[in-house]
C-alpha positions as CSV (number, residue, x, y, z in Angstrom):
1,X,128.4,80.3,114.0
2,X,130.1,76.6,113.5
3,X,126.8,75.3,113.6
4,X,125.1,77.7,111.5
5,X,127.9,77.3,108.7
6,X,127.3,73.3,109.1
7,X,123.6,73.2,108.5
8,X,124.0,75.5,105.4
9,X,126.6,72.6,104.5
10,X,124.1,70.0,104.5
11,X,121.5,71.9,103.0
12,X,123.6,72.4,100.0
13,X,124.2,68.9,100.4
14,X,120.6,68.2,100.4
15,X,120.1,70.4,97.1
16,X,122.5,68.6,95.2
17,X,121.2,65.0,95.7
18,X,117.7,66.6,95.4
19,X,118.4,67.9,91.8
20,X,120.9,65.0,90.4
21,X,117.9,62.9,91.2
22,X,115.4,64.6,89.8
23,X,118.2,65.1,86.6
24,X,118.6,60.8,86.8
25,X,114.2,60.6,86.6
26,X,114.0,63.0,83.7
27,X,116.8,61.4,81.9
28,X,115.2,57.9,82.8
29,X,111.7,59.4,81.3
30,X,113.9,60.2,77.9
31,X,114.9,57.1,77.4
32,X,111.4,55.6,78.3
33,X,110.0,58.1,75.8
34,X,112.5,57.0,72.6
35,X,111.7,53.0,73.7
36,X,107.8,54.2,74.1
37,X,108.7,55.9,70.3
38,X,110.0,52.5,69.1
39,X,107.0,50.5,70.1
40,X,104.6,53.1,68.4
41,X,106.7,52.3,64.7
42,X,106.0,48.9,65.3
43,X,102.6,49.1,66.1
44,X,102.0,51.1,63.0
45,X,103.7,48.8,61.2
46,X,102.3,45.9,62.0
47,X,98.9,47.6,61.2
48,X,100.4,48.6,57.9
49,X,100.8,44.2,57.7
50,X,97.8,44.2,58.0
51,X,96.7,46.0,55.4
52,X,98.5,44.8,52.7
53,X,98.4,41.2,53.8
54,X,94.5,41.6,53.4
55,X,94.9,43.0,49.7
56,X,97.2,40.2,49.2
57,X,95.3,37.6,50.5
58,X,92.4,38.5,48.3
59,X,94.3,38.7,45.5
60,X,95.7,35.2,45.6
61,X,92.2,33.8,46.3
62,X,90.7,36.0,43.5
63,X,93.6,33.9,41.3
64,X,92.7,30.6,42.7
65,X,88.7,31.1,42.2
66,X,89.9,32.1,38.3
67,X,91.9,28.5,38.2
68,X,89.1,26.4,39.6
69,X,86.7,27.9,37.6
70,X,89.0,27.3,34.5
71,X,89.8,23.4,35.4
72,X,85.4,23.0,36.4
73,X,85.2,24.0,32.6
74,X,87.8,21.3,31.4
75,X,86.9,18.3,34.1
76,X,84.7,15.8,33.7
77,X,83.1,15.5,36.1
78,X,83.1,18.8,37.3
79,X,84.5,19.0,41.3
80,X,81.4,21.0,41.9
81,X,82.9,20.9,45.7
82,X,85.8,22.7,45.0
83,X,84.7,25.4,43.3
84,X,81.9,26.0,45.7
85,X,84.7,26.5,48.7
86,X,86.9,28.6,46.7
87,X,83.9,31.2,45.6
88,X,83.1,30.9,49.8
89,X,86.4,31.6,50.6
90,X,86.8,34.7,47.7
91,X,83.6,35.8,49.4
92,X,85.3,36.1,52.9
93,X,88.2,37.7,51.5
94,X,86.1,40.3,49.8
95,X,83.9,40.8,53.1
96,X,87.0,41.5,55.1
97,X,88.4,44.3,52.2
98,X,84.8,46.0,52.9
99,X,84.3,45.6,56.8
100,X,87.6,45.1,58.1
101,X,88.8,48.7,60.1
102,X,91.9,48.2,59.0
103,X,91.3,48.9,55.9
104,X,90.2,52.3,56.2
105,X,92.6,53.7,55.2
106,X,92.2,51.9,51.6
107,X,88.6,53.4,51.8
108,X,88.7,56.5,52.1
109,X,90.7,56.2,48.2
110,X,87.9,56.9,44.9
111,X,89.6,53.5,43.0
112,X,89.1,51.4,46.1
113,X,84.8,52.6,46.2
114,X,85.1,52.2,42.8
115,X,86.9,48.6,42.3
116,X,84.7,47.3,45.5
117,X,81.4,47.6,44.1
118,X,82.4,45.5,40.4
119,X,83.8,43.0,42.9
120,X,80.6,42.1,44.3
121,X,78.8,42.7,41.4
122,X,80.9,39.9,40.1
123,X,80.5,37.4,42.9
124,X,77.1,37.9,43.4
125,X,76.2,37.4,39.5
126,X,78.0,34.0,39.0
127,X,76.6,32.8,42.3
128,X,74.0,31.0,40.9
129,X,76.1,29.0,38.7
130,X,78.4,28.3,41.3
131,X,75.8,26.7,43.6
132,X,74.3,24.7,40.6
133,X,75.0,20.7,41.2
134,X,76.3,20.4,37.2
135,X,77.6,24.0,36.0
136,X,77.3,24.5,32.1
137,X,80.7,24.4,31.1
138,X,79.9,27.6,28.7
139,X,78.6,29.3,31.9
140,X,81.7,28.5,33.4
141,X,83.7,30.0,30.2
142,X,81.9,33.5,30.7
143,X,82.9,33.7,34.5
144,X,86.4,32.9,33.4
145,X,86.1,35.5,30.9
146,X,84.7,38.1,34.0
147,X,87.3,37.3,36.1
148,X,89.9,38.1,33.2
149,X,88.5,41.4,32.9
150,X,88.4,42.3,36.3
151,X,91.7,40.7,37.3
152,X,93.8,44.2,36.8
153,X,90.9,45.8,39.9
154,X,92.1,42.8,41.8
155,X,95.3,43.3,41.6
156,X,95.3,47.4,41.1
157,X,94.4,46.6,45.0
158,X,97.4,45.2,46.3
159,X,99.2,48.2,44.3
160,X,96.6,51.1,45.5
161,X,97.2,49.3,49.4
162,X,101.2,49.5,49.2
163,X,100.9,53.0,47.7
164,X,98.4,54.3,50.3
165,X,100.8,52.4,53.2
166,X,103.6,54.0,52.1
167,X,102.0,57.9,52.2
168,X,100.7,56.7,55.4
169,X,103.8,55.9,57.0
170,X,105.6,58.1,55.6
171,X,103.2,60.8,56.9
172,X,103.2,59.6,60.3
173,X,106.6,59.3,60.2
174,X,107.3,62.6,60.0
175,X,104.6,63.4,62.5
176,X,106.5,61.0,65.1
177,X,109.5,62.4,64.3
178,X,108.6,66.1,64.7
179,X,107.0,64.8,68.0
180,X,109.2,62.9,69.0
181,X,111.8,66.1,68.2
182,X,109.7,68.3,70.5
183,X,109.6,66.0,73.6
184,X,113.4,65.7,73.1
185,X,114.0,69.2,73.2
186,X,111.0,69.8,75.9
187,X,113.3,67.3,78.1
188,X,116.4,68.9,77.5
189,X,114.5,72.0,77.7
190,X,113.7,70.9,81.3
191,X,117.0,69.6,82.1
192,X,118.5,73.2,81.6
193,X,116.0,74.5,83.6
194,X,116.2,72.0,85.9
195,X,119.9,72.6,86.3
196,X,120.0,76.1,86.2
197,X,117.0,76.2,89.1
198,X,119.8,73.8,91.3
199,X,122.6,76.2,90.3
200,X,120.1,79.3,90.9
201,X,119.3,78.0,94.2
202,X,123.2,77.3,95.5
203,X,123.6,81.0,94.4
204,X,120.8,82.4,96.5
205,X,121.6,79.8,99.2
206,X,125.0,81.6,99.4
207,X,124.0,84.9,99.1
208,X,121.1,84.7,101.7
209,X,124.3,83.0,103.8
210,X,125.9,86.2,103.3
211,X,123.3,88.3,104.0
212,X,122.9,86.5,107.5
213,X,126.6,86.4,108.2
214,X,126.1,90.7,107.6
215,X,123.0,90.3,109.6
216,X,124.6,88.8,112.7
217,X,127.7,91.0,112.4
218,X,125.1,93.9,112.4
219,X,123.2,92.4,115.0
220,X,126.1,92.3,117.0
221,X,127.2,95.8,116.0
222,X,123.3,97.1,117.5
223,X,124.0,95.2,120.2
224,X,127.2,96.9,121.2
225,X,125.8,100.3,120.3
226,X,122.3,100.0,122.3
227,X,124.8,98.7,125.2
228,X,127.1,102.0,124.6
229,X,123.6,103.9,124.2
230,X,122.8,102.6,127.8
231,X,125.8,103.2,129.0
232,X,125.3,106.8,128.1
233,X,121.8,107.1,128.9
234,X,122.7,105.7,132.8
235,X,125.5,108.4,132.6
236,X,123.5,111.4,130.9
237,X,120.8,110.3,134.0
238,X,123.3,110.7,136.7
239,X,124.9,113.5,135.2
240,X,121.4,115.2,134.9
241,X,120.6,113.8,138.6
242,X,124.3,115.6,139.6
243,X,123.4,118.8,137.9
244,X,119.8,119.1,139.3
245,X,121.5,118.5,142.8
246,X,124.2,121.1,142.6
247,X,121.7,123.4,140.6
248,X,119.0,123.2,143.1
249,X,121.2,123.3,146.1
250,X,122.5,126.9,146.0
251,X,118.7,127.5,144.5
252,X,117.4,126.4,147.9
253,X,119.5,128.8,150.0
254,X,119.1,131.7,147.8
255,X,115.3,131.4,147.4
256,X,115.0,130.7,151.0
257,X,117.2,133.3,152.0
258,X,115.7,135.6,150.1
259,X,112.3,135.0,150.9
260,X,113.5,135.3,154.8
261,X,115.0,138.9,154.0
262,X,111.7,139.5,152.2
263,X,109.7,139.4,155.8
264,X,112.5,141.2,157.7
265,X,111.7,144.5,157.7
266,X,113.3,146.5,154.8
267,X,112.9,149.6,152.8
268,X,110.8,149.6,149.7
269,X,113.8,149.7,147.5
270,X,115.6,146.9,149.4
271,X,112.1,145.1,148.7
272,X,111.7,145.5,145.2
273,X,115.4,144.4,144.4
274,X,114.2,141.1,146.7
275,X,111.9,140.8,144.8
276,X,114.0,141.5,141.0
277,X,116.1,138.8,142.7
278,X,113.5,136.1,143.5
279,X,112.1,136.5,140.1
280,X,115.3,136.1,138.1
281,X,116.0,133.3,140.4
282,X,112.5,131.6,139.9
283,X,113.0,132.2,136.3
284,X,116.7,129.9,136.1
285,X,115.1,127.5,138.5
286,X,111.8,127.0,135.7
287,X,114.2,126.7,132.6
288,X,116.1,123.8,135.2
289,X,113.1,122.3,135.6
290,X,112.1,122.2,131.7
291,X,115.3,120.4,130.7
292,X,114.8,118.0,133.4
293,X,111.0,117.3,132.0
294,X,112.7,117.3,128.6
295,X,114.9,114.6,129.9
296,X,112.3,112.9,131.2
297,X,110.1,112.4,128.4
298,X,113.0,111.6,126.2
299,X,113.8,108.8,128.2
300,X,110.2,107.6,129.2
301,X,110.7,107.9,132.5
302,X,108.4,110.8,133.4
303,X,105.6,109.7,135.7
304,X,102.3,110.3,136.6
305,X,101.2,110.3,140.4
306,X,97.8,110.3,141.1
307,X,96.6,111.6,144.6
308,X,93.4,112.7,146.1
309,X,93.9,116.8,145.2
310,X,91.4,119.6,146.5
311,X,90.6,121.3,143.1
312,X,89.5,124.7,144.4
313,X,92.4,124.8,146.8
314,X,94.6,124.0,144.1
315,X,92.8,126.5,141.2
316,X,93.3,129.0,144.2
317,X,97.1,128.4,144.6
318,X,97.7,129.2,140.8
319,X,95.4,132.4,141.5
320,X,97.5,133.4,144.2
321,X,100.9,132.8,142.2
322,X,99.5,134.2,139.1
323,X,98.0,137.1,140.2
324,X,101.0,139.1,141.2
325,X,102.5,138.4,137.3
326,X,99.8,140.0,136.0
327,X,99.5,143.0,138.1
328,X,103.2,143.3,137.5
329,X,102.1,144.4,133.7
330,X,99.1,146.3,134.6
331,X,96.8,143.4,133.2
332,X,93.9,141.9,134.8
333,X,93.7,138.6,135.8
334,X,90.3,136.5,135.8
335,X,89.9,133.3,137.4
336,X,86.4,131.6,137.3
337,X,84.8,128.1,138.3
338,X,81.6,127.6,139.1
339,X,80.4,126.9,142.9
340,X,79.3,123.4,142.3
341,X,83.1,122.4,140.9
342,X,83.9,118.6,142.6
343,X,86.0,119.4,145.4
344,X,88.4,116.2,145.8
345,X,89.5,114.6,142.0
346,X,92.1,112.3,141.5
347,X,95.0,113.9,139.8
348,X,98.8,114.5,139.7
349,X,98.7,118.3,141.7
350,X,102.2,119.0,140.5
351,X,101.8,118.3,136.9
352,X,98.4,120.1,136.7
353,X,99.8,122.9,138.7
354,X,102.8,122.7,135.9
355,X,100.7,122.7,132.8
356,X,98.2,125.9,134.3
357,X,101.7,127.9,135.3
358,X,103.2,127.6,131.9
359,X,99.6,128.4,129.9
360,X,99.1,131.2,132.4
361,X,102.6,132.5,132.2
362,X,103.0,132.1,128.6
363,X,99.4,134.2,128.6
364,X,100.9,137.0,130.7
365,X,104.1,137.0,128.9
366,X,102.5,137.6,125.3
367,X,99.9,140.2,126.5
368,X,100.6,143.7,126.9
369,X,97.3,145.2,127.8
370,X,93.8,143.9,128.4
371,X,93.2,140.5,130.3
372,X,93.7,137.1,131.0
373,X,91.5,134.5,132.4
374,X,91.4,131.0,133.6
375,X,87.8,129.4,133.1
376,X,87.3,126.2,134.5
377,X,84.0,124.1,133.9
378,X,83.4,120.6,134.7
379,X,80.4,118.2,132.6
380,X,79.5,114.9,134.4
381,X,80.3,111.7,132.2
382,X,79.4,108.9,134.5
383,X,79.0,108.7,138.5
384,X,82.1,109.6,138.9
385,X,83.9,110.7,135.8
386,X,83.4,114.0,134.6
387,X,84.9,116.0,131.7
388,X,86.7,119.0,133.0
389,X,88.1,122.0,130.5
390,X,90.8,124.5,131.6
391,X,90.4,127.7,129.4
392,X,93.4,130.4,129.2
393,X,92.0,133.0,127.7
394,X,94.5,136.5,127.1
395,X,94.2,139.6,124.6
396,X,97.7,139.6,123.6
397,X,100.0,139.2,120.2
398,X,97.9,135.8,119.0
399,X,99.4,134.2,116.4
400,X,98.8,133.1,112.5
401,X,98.0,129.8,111.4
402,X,101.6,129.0,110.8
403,X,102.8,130.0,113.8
404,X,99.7,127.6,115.6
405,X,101.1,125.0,113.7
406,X,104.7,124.7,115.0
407,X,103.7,125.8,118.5
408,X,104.2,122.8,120.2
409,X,107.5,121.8,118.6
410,X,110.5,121.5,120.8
411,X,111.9,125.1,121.1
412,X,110.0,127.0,119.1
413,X,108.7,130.2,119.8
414,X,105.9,132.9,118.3
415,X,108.1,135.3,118.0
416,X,112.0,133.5,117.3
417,X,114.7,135.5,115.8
418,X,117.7,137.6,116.5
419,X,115.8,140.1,118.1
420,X,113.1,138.4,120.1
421,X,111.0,141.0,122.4
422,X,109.9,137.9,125.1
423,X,112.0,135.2,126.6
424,X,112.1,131.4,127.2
425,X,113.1,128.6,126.6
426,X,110.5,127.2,123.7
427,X,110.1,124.1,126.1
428,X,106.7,125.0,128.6
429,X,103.7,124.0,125.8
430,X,105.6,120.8,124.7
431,X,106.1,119.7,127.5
432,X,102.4,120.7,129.0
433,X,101.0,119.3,126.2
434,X,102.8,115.6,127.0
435,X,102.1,116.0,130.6
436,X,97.9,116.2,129.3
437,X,98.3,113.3,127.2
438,X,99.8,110.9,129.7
439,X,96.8,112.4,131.9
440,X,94.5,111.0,129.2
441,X,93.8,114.3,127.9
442,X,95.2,117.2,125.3
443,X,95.8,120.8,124.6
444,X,94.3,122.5,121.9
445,X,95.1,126.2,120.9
446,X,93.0,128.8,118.7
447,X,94.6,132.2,117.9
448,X,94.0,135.0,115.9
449,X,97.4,137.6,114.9
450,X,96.9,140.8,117.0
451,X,93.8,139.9,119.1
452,X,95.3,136.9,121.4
453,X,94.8,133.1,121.9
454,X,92.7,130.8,123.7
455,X,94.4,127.5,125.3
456,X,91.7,124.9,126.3
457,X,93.1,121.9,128.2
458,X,90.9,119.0,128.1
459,X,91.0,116.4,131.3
460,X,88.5,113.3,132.1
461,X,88.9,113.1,136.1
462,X,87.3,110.8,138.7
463,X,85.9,112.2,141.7
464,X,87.3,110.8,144.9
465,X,86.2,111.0,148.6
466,X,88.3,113.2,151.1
467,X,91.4,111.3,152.3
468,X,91.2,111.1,156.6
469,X,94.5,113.5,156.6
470,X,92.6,116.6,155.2
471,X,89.4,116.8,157.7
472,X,92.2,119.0,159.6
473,X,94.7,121.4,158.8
474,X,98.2,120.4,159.0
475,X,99.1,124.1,158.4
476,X,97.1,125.0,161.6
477,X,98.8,124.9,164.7
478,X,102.2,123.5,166.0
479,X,103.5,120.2,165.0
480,X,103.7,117.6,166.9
481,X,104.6,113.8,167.6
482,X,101.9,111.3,168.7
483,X,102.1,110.9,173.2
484,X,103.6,114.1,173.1
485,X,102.8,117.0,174.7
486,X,103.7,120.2,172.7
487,X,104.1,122.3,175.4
488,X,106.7,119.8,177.7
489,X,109.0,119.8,175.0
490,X,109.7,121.0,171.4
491,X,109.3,118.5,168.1
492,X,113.1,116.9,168.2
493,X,114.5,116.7,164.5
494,X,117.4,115.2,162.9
495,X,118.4,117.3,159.8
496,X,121.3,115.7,157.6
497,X,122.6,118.0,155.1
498,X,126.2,118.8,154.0
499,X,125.3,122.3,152.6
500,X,126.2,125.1,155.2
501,X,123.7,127.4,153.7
502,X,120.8,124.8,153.4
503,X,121.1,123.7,156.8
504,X,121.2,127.6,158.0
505,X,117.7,127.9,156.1
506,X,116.3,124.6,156.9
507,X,117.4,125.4,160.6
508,X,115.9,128.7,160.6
509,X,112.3,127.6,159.1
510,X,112.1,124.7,162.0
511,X,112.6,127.4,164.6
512,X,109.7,128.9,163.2
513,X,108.0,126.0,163.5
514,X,109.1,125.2,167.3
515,X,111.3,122.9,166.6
516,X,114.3,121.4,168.4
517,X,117.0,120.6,165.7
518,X,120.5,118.7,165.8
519,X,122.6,118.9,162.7
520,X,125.0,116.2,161.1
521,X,126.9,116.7,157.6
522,X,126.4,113.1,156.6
523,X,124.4,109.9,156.8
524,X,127.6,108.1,158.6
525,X,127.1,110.5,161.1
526,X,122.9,111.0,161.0
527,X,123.0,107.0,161.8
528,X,125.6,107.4,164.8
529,X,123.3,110.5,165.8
530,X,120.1,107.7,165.4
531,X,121.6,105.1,167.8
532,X,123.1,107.8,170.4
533,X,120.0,109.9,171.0
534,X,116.2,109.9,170.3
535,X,114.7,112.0,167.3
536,X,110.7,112.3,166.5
537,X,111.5,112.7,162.9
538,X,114.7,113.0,160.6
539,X,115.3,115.7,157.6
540,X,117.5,113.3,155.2
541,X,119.5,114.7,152.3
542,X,120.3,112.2,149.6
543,X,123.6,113.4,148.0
544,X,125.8,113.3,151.2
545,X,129.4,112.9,151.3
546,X,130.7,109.7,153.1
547,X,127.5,107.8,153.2
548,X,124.7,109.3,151.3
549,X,120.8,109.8,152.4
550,X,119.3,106.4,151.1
551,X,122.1,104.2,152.5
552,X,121.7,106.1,155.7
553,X,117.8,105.4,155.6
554,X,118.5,102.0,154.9
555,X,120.9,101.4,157.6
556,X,118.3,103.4,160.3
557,X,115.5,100.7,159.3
558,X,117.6,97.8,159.7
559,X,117.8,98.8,163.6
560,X,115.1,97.5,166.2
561,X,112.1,99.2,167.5
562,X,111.5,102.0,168.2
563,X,114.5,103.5,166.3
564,X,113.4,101.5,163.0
565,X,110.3,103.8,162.9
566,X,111.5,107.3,162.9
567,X,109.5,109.0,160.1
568,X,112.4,109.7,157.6
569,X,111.4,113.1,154.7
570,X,113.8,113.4,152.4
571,X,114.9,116.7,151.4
572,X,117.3,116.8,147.9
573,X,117.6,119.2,144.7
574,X,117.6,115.6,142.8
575,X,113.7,116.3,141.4
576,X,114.4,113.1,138.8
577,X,111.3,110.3,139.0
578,X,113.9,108.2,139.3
579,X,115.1,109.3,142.7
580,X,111.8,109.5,144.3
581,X,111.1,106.1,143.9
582,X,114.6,105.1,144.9
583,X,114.2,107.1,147.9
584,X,110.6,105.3,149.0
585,X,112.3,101.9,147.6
586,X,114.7,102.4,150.8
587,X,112.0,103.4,153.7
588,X,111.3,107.1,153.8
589,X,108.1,108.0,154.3
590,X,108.1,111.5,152.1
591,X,109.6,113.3,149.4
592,X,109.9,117.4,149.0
593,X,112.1,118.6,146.3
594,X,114.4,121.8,147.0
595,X,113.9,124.5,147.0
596,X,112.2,124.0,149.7
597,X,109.1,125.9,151.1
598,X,108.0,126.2,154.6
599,X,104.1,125.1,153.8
600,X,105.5,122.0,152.1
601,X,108.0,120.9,154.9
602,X,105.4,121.8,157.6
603,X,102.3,119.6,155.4
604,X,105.1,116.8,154.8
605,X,106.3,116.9,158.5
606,X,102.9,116.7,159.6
607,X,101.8,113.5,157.3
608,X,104.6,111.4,159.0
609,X,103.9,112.1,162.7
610,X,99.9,111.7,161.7
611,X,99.7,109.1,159.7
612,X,100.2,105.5,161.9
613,X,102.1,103.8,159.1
614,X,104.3,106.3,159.0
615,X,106.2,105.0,162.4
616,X,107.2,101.5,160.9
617,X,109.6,100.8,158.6
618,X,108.6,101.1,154.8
């Protein structure tokens, strides 16, 4: 700021000299201008001379040629000489009055073309009497007697020269003056400016000084409020990471739970209030999982994960999850794709999974009777890229053009109001609709009020080969570690996990899957476990009390070999981007999000032990 303040000093500075300098030249071009002025009289003046000193001059010679002509009449003997060189001298004089430029303005008079011409009348009659050797003195009485009756012309022109010099200056007098008025006032004009422009300047100079003192202070201010914005981001993020953890916990025991009391056997009532609580459960866990993607967009930290995905497989999951919705209502359910689909693409599975489920369960929820289908068809664009369209096609409330309009505004629904028939949240098509366009595609909607809507989802995907990992089935058979026999002894797995019901349910689907399981409630203790005993793979919580999941993995890598290569899957209710990049920052090898199922823990479990990178350290 000192500085800042200092060069504004000498910039001021600067401005001041600048402009009493340029004040000093114009006031230095004044005074040239008056003395410039002065000289401009005198030359006029001295051309003025000149004009009269020419009328007077021939005036005085006209006189002199009168004398000698007078005493040549008188003398004996004439001086023939003389009055030859005064009648060449009155001839010079009388030359110069009609060429002489100076005289122009005598010319331009009517007596001066008038007077002229007798003049050299005269001289040019008694020029032969002039040149004669012995003038007649009675010849010489007449010229005396022609001179005496021009000698009023001669001298009218002396008079007529001062008159005309006197208009003249007087004219041009005035003329300088008024000029010379106007360049005085155009210089004073200029000073004014000249000094308001300097005083103009320091104003604006000051006020822009101002204006970047408020700048600075409100730089500052933005400052401080994007840190304090950070600040609350960083806590909104952790607080949204807390909540999806102690959301998704209890979630993970009661879905699991209940899907275990769902293959016990039970009556059909007992079944179908399973299943009432499933669904209601499912329902709290989707609205979780919109505010999370919500929070995710906001923040720009929702990611896309490419992989090598097996469409049909995938197009047959949502069948699978789908269908039972739809039956639920008494509506069919259509799902179509034609034989020669591409098998492997490179997609995110999850967010193409998400986008179908919500445009598939929005389709259900708005359709009362009739159908709704899922189309897929696929056009090649290149080699390897082709053009795939998703169609969701139902036959239920559509919508009017209004309605289409808002539809993929943040919580807005068809049918809003106090006494909305169908549920949600008003969060599924804006957020399948970003998902498409950081996929590189879009979502496009046609609907017609009373006859249903159409959703066509628009994707460009490459076609990939078949990763090694899927030429088998990891869902086939027993797990198992590499140079281990399967049937000498059970898979040995570390599960840490501080929630007594999530490590009942955890512990219950590795039994299922043969599994030989040792529990600890923290990573302290899932590290002391690591270094006491020998595990084929570890089950890793992240939000542990003590020491959590990541510092645990960390701490597990940092040991030697072999213990430094135990295949580490996290298993945590925190779904954010965020935390499964942390986790695979620290070493583990996989990530499933809770609630957990058992075809995702098996497939998971299975990648580690099968894949060779998966025993080193990350």
């Amino acid at each position: 700021m000192w500085r800042t303040t200092n060069r504004h000093k000498q910039y001021l500075i600067v401005l001041t000299l600048g402009s009493g300098l340029l004040a000093l030249v114009m006031a230095v071009l004044l005074v040239l201008q008056l003395m410039q002025n002065r000289v401009l009289e005198n030359v006029n003046r001295q051309q003025m001379d000149s004009v009269t000193f020419l009328t007077f001059q021939f005036e005085r010679e006209f006189l002199r040629m009168r004398h000698q002509v007078i005493l040549a009449s008188i003398q004996k003997p004439i001086d023939t000489y003389q009055l030859q060189l005064r009648y060449d001298i009155l001839i010079s004089r009388l030359v110069l009055l009609r060429d002489s430029p100076t005289l122009a303005i005598l010319a331009e008079t009517q007596e001066f073309q008038q007077i002229l011409p007798k003049l050299l009348q005269l001289l040019d009659g008694i020029e032969p009497t002039i040149r004669q050797e012995r003038p007649v003195p009675r010849d010489l009485a007449r010229i005396v007697t022609l001179f005496d009756a021009l000698g009023p012309d001669a001298q009218r022109l002396s008079y007529l020269a001062a008159e005309r010099i006197s208009t003249y200056l007087e004219q041009k007098n005035k003329e300088l003056m008024h000029q010379n008025q106007e360049i005085i006032w155009l210089t004073i004009t200029q000073l004014v400016i000249l000094v308001l422009a300097t005083i103009s300047l320091a104003l604006r100079q000051r006020a822009q000084e101002k204006d970047r003192q408020a700048l600075e202070a409100l730089t500052e201010e933005l400052r401080q409020a994007r840190w304090r914005a950070e600040t609350a981001n960083k806590g909104k993020s952790q607080f949204l990471a807390n909540m999806s953890h102690e959301l998704r916990t209890p979630f993970n025991g009661m879905l699991g739970m209940l899907s275990l009391l769902e293959n016990t056997q039970v009556s059909a009532t007992q079944a179908d209030y399973i299943q009432t609580a499933k669904a209601s459960a499912q329902h709290l866990l989707t609205v979780l999982n919109d505010i999370l993607d919500i929070s995710a967009l906001e923040s720009g930290k929702m990611q896309i994960r490419p992989e090598a995905v097996q469409l049909p497989n995938l197009l047959r999951d949502v069948e699978r999850l789908m269908r039972p919705h739809a039956s639920g209502k008494n509506i069919q359910f259509v799902a179509s794709w034609p034989d020669d689909l591409p098998t492997w693409i490179q997609c995110d599975p999850t967010r193409l999974k998400q986008i179908l489920f919500n445009l598939l369960s929005n389709a259900i929820k708005f359709t009362e009777q009739g159908s709704v289908k899922l189309t897929v068809t696929c056009e090649p664009a290149n080699q390897t890229l082709h053009h795939f369209t998703f169609t969701v096609e139902d036959t239920g409330i559509g919508m009017n053009h209004e309605a289409v309009e808002k539809l993929f505004q943040r919580f807005y629904q068809a049918d809003g109001g106090m006494a909305r028939k169908f549920g949600g949240t008003g969060l599924g098509l804006e957020i399948s609709r970003s998902l498409a366009r950081m996929m590189g595609g879009d979502i496009a909607v046609h609907s017609v009020e009373g006859q249903g809507s159409t959703f066509r989802l628009d994707l460009d995907l490459h076609m990939v080969e078949a990763p090694a990992q899927a030429k088998g089935n990891p869902l086939q058979g027993q797990l198992t570690a590499p140079n281990k026999d399967p049937k000498c002894s059970p898979l040995r797995v570390l599960v840490a996990e501080d929630h007594p019901v999530n490590r009942k349910f955890v512990g219950i689907l590795l039994e299922k899957l043969g599994c030989e399981t040792t529990f600890c409630e923290n990573g302290e203790l899932a590290v002391q476990a690591v270094q006491d005993s020998d595990f084929d793979i570890i089950l890793m919580d992240v939000h542990m009390p003590v020491m959590d999941g990541l510092a645990a993995t960390r701490a597990i890598r940092a040991m030697e070999a072999p213990k430094n290569g135990i295949p580490i899957v996290v298993l945590t209710a925190d779904v954010m981007n965020e935390a499964q990049d942390q986790a695979l920052a620290a070493g583990v090898n996989d990530f499933v999000g809770k609630p957990v199922q058992i075809s995702q823990l098996k497939a998971a479990m299975q990648r580690c032990l099968t894949t060779p990178s998966a025993q080193a350290p990350t």
